[in-house]
DOKOLTOR-61693 format. One record per residue: residue number from 1; residue in three letters; x negated, y, z negated of N, C-alpha, C in turn. Coordinates in Angstrom, 3 decimals. Layout:
BEGIN
{NUM "Ala" {X Y Z} {X Y Z} {X Y Z}},
...
//
This chain:
BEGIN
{1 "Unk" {-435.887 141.883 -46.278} {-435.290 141.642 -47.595} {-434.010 140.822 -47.412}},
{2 "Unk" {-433.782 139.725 -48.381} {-432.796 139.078 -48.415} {-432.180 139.350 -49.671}},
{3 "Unk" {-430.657 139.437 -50.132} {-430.015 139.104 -50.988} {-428.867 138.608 -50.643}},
{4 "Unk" {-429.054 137.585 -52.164} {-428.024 136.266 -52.448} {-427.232 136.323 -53.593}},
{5 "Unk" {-425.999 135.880 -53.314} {-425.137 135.900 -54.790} {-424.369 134.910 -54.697}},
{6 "Unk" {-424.982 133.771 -55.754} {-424.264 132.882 -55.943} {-422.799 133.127 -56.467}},
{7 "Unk" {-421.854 132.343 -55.780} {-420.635 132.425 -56.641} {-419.946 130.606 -57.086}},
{8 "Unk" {-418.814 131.005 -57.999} {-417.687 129.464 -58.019} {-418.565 128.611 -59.041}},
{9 "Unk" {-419.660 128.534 -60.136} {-419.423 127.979 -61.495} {-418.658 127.921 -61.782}},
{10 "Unk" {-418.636 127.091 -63.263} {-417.244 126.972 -64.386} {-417.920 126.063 -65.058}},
{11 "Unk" {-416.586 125.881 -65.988} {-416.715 124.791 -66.823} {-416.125 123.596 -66.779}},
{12 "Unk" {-416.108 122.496 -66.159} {-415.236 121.181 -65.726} {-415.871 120.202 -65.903}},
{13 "Unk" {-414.726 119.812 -66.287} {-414.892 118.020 -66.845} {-415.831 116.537 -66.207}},
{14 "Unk" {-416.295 115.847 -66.906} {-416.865 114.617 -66.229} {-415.967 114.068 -65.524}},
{15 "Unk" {-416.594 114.192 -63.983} {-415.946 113.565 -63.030} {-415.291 114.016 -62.302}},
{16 "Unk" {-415.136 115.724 -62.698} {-414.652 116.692 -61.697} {-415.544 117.525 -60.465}},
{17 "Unk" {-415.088 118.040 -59.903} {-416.112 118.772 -59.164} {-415.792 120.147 -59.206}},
{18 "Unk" {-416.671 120.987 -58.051} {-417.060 122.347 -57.986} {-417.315 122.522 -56.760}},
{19 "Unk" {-417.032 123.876 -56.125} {-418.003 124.094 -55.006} {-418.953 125.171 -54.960}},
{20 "Unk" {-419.715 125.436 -55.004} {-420.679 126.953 -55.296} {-420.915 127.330 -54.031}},
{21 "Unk" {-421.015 128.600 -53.777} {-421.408 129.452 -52.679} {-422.409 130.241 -52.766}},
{22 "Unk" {-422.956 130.127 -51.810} {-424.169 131.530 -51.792} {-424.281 132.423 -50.778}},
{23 "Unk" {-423.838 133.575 -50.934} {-423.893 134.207 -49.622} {-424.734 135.176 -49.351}},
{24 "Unk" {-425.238 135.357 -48.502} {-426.797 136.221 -47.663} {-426.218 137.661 -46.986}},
{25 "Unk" {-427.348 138.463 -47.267} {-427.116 139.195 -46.338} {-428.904 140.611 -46.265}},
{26 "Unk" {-428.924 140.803 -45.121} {-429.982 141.860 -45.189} {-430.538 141.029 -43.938}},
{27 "Unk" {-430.519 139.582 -43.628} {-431.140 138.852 -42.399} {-430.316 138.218 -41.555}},
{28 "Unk" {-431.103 137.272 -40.329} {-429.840 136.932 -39.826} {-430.048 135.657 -40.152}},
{29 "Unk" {-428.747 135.573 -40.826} {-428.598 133.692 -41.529} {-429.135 132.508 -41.069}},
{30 "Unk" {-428.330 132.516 -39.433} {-428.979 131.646 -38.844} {-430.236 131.066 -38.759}},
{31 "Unk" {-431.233 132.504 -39.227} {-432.956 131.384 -39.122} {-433.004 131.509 -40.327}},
{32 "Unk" {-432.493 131.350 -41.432} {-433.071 130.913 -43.077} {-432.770 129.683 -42.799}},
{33 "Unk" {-433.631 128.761 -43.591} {-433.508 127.342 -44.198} {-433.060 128.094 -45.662}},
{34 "Unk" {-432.113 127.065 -45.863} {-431.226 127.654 -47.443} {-431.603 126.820 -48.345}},
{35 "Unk" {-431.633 126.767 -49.625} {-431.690 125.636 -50.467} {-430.672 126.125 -51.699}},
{36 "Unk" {-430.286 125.052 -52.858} {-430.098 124.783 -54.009} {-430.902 124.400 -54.979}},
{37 "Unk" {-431.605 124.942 -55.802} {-432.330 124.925 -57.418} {-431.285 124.951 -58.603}},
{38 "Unk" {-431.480 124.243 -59.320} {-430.639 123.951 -61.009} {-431.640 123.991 -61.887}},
{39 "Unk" {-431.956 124.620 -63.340} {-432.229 124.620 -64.309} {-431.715 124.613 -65.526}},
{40 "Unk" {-431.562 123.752 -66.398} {-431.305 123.197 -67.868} {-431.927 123.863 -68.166}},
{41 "Unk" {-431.282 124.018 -69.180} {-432.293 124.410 -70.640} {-433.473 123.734 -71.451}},
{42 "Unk" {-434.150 124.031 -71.168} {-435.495 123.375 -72.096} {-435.947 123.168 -70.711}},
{43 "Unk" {-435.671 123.453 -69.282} {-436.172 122.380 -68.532} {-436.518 122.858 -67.276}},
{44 "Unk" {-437.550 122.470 -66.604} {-438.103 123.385 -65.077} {-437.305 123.240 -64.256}},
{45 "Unk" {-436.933 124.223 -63.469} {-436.182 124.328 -62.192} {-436.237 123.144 -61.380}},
{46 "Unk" {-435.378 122.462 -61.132} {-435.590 121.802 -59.623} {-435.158 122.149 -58.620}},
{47 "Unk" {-435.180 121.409 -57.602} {-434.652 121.358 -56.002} {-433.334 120.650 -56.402}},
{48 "Unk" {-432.589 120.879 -55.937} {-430.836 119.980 -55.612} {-430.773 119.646 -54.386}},
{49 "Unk" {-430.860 120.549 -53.271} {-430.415 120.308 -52.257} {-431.091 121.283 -51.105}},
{50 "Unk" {-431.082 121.077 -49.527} {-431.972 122.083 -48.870} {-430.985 121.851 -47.668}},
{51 "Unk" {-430.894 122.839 -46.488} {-430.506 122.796 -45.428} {-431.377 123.485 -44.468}},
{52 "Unk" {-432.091 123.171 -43.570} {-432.305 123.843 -42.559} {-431.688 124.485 -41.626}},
{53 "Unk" {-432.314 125.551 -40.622} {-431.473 125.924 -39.286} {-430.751 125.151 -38.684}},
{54 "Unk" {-431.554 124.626 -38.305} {-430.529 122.698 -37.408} {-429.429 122.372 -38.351}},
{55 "Unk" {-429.375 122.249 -39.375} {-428.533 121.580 -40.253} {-428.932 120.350 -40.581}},
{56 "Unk" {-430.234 120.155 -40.972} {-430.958 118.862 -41.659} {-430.691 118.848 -42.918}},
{57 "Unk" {-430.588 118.423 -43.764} {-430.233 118.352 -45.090} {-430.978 117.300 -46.277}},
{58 "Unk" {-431.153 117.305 -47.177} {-432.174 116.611 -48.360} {-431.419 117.353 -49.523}},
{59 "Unk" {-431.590 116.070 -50.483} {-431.039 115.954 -51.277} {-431.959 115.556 -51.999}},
{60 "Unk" {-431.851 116.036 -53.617} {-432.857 114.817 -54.705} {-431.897 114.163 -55.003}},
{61 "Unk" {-432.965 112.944 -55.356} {-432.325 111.605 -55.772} {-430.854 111.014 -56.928}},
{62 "Unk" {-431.151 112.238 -57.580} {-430.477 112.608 -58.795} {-428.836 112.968 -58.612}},
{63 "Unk" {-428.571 113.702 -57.139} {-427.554 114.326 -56.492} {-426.899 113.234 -55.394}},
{64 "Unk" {-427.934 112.883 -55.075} {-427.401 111.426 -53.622} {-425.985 111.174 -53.940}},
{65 "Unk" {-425.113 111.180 -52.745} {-423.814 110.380 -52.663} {-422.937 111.310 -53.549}},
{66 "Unk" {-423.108 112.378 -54.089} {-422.349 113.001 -55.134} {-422.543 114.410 -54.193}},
{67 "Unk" {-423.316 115.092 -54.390} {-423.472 116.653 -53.785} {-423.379 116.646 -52.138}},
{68 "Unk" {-422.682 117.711 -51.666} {-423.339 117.826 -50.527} {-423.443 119.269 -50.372}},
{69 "Unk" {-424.209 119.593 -49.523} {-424.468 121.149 -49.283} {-424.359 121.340 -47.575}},
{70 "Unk" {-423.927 122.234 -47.009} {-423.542 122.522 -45.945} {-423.908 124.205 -45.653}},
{71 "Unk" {-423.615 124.783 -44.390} {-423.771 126.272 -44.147} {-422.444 126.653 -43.149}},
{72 "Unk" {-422.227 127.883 -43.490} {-421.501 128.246 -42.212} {-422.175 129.502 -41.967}},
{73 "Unk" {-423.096 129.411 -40.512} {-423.481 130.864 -40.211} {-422.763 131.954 -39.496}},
{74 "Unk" {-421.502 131.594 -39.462} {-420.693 132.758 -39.074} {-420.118 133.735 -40.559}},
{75 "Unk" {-420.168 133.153 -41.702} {-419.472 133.133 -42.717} {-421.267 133.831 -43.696}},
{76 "Unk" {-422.504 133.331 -42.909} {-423.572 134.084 -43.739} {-423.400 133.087 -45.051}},
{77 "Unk" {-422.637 132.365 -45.432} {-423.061 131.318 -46.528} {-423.447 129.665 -47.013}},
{78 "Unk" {-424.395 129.672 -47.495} {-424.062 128.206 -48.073} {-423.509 127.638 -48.888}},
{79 "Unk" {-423.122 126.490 -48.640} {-422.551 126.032 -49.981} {-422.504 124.452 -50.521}},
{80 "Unk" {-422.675 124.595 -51.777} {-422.838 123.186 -52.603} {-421.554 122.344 -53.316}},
{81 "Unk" {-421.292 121.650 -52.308} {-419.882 120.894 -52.536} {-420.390 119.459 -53.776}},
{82 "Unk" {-419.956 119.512 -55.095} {-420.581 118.998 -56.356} {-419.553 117.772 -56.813}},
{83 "Unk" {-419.506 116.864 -56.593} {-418.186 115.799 -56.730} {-418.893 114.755 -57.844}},
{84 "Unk" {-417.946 113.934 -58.645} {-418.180 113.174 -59.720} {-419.622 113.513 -60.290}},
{85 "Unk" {-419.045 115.099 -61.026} {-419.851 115.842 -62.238} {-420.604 115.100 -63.328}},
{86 "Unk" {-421.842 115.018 -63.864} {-421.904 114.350 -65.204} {-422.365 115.325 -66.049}},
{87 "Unk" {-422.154 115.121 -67.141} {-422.571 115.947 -67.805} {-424.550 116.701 -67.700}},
{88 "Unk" {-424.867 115.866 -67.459} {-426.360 115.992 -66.879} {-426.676 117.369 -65.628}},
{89 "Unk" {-425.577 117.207 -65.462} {-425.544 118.487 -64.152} {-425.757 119.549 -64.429}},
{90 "Unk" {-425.075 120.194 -66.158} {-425.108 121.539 -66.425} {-426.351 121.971 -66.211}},
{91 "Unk" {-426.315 123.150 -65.920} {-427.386 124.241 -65.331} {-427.047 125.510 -64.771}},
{92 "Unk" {-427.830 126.289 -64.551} {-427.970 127.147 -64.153} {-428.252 127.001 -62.552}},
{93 "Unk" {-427.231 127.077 -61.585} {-427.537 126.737 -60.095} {-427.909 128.115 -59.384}},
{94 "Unk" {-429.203 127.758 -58.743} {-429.237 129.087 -57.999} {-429.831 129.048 -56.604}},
{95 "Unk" {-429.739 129.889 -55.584} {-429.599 129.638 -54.176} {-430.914 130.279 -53.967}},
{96 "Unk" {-431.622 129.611 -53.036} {-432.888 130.322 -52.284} {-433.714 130.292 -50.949}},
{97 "Unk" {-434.315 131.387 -50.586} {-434.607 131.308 -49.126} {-435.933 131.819 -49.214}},
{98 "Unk" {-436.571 131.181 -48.066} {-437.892 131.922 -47.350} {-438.002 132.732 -46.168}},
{99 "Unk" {-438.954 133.532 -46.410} {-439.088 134.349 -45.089} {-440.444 134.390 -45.041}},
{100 "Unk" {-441.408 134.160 -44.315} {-442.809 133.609 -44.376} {-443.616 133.087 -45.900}},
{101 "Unk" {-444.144 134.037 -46.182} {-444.738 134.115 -47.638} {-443.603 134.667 -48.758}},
{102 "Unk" {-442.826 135.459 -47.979} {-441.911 135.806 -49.019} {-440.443 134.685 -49.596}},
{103 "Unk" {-440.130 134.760 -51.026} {-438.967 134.050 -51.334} {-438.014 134.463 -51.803}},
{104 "Unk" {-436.912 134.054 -52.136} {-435.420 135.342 -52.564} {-434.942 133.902 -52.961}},
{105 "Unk" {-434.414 134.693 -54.267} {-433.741 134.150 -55.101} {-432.049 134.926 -55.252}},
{106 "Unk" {-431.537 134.243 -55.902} {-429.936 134.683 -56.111} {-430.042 134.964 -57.739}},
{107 "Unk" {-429.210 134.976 -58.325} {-428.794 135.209 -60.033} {-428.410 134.057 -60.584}},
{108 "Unk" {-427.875 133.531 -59.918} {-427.579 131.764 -60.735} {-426.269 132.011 -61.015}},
{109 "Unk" {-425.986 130.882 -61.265} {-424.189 130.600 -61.922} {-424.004 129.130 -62.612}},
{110 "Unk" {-423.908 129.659 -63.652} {-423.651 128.769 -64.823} {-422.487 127.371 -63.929}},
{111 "Unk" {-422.638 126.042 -64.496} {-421.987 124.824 -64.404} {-422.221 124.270 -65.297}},
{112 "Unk" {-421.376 124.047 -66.030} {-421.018 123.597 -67.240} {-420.425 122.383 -67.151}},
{113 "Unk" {-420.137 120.840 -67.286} {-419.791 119.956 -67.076} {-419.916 119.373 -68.876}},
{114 "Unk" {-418.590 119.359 -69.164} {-418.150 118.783 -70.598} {-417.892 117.338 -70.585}},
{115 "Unk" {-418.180 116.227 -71.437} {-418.081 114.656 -71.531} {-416.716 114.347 -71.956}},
//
């Protein structure tokens, strides 16, 4: 069993940033591949961002040059460093992992990005 709790939403301005955290615990961090999912309203979840063990990283297209996501496995968290916000961003961000067949989700945390 894994659990995650996203933290560090808000509400900030176009062109500001954020950093969100997600932190793990019940496994050992080091072998999760971590990711970032966002959902709008009216609108299906996507992918944002992914990190592997190694520290490989992918991004959607949408995020390029703006997001980055990183891990610290001494610290058990990831996190999504969110720079020149658009309003398009708001969502619901939420952190997730695999463990074979199984998946774990976090609770999400609101980002709100005002024009």
């Amino acid at each position: 069993q894994v659990h995650l709790v996203e933290s560090g939403g808000g509400l900030v301005q176009a062109g500001g940033s954020l950093r969100l955290s997600c932190a793990a615990s019940g496994m050992l961090f080091r072998l999760l591949a971590m990711a970032w999912y966002r959902q709008a309203p009216g609108k299906q979840r996507e992918l944002v961002a992914s990190i592997s063990t190694g520290g490989t990283t992918n991004y959607a297209d949408s995020v390029k040059g703006r997001f980055t996501i990183s891990r610290d496995n001494a610290k058990n968290t990831v996190y999504l460093q969110m720079n020149s916000l658009k309003p398009e961003d708001t969502a619901v961000y939420y952190c997730r992992t695999t463990w074979g067949i199984l998946e774990f989700w976090g609770q999400g945390t609101q980002v709100t990005v005002s024009s």
